[in-house]
Residue, then its C-alpha position, 0 to 999 in steps of 0.5 A: x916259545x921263550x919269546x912268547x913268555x917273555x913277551x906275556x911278562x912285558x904286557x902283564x907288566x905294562x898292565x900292572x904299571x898302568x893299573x897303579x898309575x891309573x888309580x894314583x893319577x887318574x886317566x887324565x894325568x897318567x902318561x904313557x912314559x910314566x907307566x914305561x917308567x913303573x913298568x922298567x921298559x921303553x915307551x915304545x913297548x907300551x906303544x907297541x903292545x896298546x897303540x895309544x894310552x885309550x888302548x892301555x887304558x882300555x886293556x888295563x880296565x877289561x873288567x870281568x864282573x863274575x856275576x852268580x848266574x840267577x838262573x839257578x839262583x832262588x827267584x825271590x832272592x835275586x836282588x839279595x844275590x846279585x847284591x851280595x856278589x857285586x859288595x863281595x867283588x868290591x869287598x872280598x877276594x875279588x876286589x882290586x883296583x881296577x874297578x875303582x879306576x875305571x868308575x873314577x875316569x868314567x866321570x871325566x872321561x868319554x873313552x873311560x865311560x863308553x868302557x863303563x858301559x860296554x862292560x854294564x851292558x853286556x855283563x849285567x844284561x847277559x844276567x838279567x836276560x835269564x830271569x826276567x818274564x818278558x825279554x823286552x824289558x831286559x834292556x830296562x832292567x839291566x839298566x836300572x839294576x846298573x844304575x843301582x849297582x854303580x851308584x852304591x860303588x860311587x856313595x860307598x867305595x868312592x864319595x864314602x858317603x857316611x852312612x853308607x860307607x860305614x854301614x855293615x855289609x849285611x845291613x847293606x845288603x838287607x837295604x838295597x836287596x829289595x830294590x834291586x828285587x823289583x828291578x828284576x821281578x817287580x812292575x816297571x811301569x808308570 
């Protein structure tokens, strides 16, 4: 049992040390001895527990987004609710440095990317599949209510491109609620 705690406190390290060099060197420049280094153990542990640095980086970034289930949620609010958590995951409690590692190496990196976008479809399609009016479409809409979602995190967390960046929260959320409403209820037709 000792060595299971132990062994839990190694790999919580190793991912510690691997999200901090991650989003001060990016995926391209952090090594594998590096993060042993930050972490005050052998590259081999690294090695032993992830098998490569596309494993580590893969384990380091194993996002949760904790999308509001809209099932419950008031269905001429969805857009305000969705958007809301996903300013508040970036902003609030939840925020830390994870998700701005992996959307900075998504741009660079395939492996990073193909992370990005298991997590996009599987987390944000599981939200959108319960309040759409015809499952056909849930692929589309995820989609669409991603590339919302992933391009506000890119003008407002990374590029801060002013105004977005400096604009409340509220004011926000009032702007880009109604797009993210028609994506989920509204025509999606030409």
């Amino acid at each position: 049992m000792a060595f299971t705690a132990r062994s839990e406190d190694t790999r919580s390290a190793i991912l510690a040390a691997a999200r901090k060099r991650f989003a001060a060197d990016g995926f391209e420049r952090t090594t594998i001895r590096a993060v042993a280094a930050d972490a005050g153990i052998d590259p081999s542990m690294v090695m032993r527990y992830y098998g490569s640095k596309d494993g580590l980086f893969s384990a380091a970034t194993d996002v949760q987004l904790h999308l509001p289930d809209l099932a419950g949620a008031d269905r001429d609010h969805l857009g305000e609710a969705l958007i809301r958590h996903w300013v508040e995951l970036w902003e609030g409690a939840l925020s830390d440095q994870v998700m701005i590692v992996l959307l900075r190496s998504a741009i660079t990196n395939e492996e990073a990317a193909q992370q990005l976008r298991t997590i996009f479809t599987g987390q944000v399609m599981q939200a959108v599949a319960h309040v759409i009016d015809d499952p056909a479409e849930a692929s589309t809409r995820a989609g669409l209510v991603s590339s919302q979602m992933l391009g506000l995190a890119l003008t407002r967390y990374i590029l801060q491109l002013p105004p977005v960046a400096e604009m409340d929260q509220d004011t926000l959320i009032a702007g880009v609620a109604p797009t993210i409403q028609r994506y989920l209820t509204g025509s999606i037709a030409p």
